[in-house]
N, C-alpha and C positions, 0 to 999 in steps of 0.2 A: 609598599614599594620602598628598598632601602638600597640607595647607594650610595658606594663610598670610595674615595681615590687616595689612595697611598703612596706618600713620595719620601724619599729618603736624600737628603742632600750632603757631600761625604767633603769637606771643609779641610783638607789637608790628611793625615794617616790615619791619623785616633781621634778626630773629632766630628760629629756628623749633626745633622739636623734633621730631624723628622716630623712631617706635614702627615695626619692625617682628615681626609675633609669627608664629610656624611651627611645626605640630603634624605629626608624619610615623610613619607605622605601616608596617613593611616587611617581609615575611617570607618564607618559601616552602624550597623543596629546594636552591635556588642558595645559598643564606645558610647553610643547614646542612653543603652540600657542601663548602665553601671553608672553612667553617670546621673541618670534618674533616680537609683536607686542608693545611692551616697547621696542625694540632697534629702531624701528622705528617712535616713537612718544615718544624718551626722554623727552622733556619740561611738556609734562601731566600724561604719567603713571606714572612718577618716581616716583609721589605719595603712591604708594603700595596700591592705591585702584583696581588696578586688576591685580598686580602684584601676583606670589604665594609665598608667603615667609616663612620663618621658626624663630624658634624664637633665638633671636639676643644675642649676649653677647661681642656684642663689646661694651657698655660701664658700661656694668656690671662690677662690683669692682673684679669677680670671671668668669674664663672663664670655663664655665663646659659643653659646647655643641660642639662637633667635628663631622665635617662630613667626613664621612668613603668615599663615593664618589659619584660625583655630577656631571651630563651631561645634556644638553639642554630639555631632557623629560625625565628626574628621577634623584633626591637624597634619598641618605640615609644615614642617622646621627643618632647618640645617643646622651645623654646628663642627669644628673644631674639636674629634675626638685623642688625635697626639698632636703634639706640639712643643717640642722638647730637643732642647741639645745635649747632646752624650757626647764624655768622651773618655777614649780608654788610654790608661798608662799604668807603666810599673806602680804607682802606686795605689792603684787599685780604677774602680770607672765610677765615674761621677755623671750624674747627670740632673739634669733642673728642668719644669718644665709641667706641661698635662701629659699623663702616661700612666700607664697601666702596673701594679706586681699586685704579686698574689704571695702568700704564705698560706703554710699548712698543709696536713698532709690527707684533709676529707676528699673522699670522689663526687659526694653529692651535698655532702652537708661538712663546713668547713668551719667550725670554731673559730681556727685561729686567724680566717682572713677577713679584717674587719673593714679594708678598703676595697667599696664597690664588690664583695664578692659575686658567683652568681646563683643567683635562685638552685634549688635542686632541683626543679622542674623545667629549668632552659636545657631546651634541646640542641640548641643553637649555641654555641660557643668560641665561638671563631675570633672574635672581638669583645673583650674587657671593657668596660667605659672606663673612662682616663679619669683622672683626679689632677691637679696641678699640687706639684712633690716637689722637693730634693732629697736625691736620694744617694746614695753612698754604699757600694758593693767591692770586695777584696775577700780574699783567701791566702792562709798561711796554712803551715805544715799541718799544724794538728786541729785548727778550725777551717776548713774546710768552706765555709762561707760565713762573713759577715757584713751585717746590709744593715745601713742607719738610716732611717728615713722620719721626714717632715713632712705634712700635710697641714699647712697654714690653710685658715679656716676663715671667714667672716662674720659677724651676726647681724640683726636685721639691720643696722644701721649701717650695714656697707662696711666696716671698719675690724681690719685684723683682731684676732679672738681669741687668745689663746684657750681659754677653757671648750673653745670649737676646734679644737683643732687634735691633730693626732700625730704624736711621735713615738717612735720604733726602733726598738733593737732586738734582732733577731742572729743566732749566733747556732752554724751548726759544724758537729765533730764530726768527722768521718771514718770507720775501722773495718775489722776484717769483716762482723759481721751487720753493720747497717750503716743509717746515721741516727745521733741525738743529735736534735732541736732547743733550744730555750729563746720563750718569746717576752721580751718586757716591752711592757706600751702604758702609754696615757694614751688616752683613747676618751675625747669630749675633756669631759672633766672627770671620769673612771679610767684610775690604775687597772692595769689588766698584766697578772701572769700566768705565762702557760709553757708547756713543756710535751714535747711529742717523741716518735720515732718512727723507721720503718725500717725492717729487715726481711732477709731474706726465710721463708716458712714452708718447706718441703719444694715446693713447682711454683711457688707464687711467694708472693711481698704482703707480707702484714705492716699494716701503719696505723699509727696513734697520736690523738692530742688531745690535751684537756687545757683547758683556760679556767681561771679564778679572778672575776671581775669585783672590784669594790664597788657600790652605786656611791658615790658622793654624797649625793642628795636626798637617797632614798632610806630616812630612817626606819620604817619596815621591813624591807626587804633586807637591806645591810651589802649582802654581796649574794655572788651567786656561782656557781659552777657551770661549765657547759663540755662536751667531749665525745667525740670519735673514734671508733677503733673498727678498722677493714680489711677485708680481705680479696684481693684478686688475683688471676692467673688464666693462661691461655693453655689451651689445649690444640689435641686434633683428633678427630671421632671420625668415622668413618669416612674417611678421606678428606676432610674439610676439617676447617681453622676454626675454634671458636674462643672466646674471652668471656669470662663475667668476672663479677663481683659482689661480695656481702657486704651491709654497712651495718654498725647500730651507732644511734646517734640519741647523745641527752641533752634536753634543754633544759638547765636549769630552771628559768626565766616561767616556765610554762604553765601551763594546770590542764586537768582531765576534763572542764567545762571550757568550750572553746568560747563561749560567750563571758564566762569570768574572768578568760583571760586576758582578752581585748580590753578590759575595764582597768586589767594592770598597767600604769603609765608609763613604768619602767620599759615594760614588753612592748607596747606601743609604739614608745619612742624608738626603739629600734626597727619593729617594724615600717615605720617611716624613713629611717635611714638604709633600711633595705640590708641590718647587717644578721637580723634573725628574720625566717621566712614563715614559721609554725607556730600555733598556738599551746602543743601540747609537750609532755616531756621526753616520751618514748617512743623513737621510730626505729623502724626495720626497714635499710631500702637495699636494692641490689640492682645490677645490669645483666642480661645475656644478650651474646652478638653472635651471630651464627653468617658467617661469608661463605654465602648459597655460591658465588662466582666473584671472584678476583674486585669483580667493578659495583658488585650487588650484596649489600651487604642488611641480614634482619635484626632488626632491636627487641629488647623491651625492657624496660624501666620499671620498678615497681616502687611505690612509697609509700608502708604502712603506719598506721598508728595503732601502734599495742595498746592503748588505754579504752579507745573507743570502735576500734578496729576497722575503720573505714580506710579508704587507701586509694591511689592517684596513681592507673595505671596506663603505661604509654609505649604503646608498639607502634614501632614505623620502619620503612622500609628506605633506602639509602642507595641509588641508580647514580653511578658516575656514568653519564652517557657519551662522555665525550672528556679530554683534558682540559677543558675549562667551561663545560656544561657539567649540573649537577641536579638531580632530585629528589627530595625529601619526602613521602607520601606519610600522616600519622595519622593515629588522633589520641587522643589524651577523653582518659574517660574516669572520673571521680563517683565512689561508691561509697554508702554510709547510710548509717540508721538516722531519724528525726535529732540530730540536738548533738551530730559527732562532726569532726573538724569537715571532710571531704563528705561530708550528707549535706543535708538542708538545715540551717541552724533560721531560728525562730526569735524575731523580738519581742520579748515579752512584753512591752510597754501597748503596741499595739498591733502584734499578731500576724506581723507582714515578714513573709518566707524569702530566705535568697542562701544559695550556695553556689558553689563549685560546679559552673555547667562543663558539661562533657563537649570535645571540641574536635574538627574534622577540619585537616589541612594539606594542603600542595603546596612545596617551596620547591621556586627554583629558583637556583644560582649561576650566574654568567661570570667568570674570569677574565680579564682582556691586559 
């Protein structure tokens, strides 16, 4: 159960305040399961790739999530997801605060957004988790947008951090035929650039981005690449609306043994920050959306992995029953041989099986 109430307080023309508040209770066999089996296999799950977690404010500048209480199969917390003042003028809109942006141009897998992006496998996206930012947005003739942002950081002592923390300059051109992107960031203690686009491509929009990471610390590794290039477009087929899309996505960071790659700490460490979701290097995912009726709308999602070829597929169904009733109907079903990312992977230290379980869901949404 998740709810959350949105308020917006408007402080004179160009300056506002935004309150957003979020109460969530979650619990059951899956949460005690996982979490059994992460005390059991410390060294691989500690990753939070199937761990169930919540979102974090230990090195948030602002601690605004408290959990009310929390047992082996159920938490329940509240928390302070926006909380920011913005305000707009000729010289561009500034705003400070916890809140949400995103960069990049992925549909399902995003390189270049390294705050809070969201999984490829959220079906739900309605809400970003916030980050506490200053952020800085303006446009001129020939850049088209330019956005400076700060993400002051803490480390375990509680105390501002710079080498935690993440600053951004993103700058994009606009012309007859798309736009170009250039992203520079510190990002931790890792330089990161990258450079994207998207244009228009016969009935639909092609878009790209690649990032080149330096690991600071990682003299092995050194740096690494990661990047996106997709494609989507709507139609209408026999009297009905339809939308997809093609992705292929490279993870640098990755490898074709899902269990050698959780042992990379580099890859880890991000997998814990939630800003790489996969183990391996090369995916193929796409979307089709077929609107059976104007309020009803079919999915399905696919995400493969070329190297090992198992794949994380997700049809669900999409009933607006009403202007502020809605339901969600899925399931999410992971396929794979012994020892491939979305199969069963194997510890070899002492023989104990755990993957990707296949999952059957009903959401409903109330507006008010």
């Amino acid at each position: 159960a998740d709810g959350r109430l949105n308020t917006s307080f408007y402080l004179g023309e160009f300056t506002s305040l935004n309150i957003d508040y979020e109460a969530v209770a979650s619990g059951g066999q899956t949460r005690e399961t996982l979490n059994e089996a992460a005390e059991q296999n410390p060294g691989i799950l500690e990753s939070s790739l199937y761990q169930s977690t919540i979102p974090n404010d230990d090195n948030q500048l602002f601690s605004l999530t408290k959990i009310i209480s929390e047992t082996d199969d159920y938490i329940i917390y509240h928390r302070l997801d926006r909380l920011f003042l913005a305000n707009e003028s000729r010289f561009g809109n500034f705003s400070i605060g916890r809140q949400a942006l995103t960069w990049g141009n992925g549909l399902l897998f995003n390189p270049a957004d390294l705050i809070n992006p969201f999984a490829p496998s959220d079906i739900i996206r309605d809400y970003k988790i916030g980050s506490d930012m200053i952020l800085y947005q303006n446009g001129f003739d020939f850049i088209s947008d330019l956005q400076l942002v700060i993400v002051p950081r803490t480390n375990k002592e509680d105390e501002l951090d710079y080498d935690q923390s993440t600053y951004g300059l993103k700058t994009s051109a606009s012309g007859e035929y798309g736009d170009l992107d250039i992203y520079v960031m510190k990002n931790y203690q890792d330089p990161v650039l990258g450079g994207g686009f998207s244009t228009y491509f016969g009935s639909g929009v092609l878009r790209s981005d690649l990032t080149w990471t330096y690991l600071e610390e990682d003299s092995e590794t050194g740096s690494f690449f990661s990047g996106v290039i997709n494609y989507d477009r709507s139609w209408t087929w026999a009297g009905k609306n339809w939308y997809g899309f093609i992705e292929f996505y490279y993870n640098g960071l990755g490898d074709s043994d899902p269990l050698d790659a959780l042992r990379n700490e580099a890859l880890k460490e991000r997998l814990r920050r939630g800003e790489i979701f996969v183990t391996g290097n090369y995916y193929l995912d796409g979307l089709l959306q077929y609107e059976a009726h104007p309020l009803v709308n079919l999915l399905v999602t696919v995400i493969y992995n070329l190297e090992d070829n198992s794949f994380l597929i997700q049809p669900r169904l999409n009933w607006e029953v009403s202007q502020s009733f809605e339901l969600l109907l899925g399931v999410n079903v992971s396929e794979g041989s012994t020892g491939s990312e979305f199969g069963e992977l194997i510890n070899p230290e002492d023989g104990t099986g755990f993957g990707n379980p296949s999952q059957a869901y009903l959401i409903a949404t109330f507006y008010f």
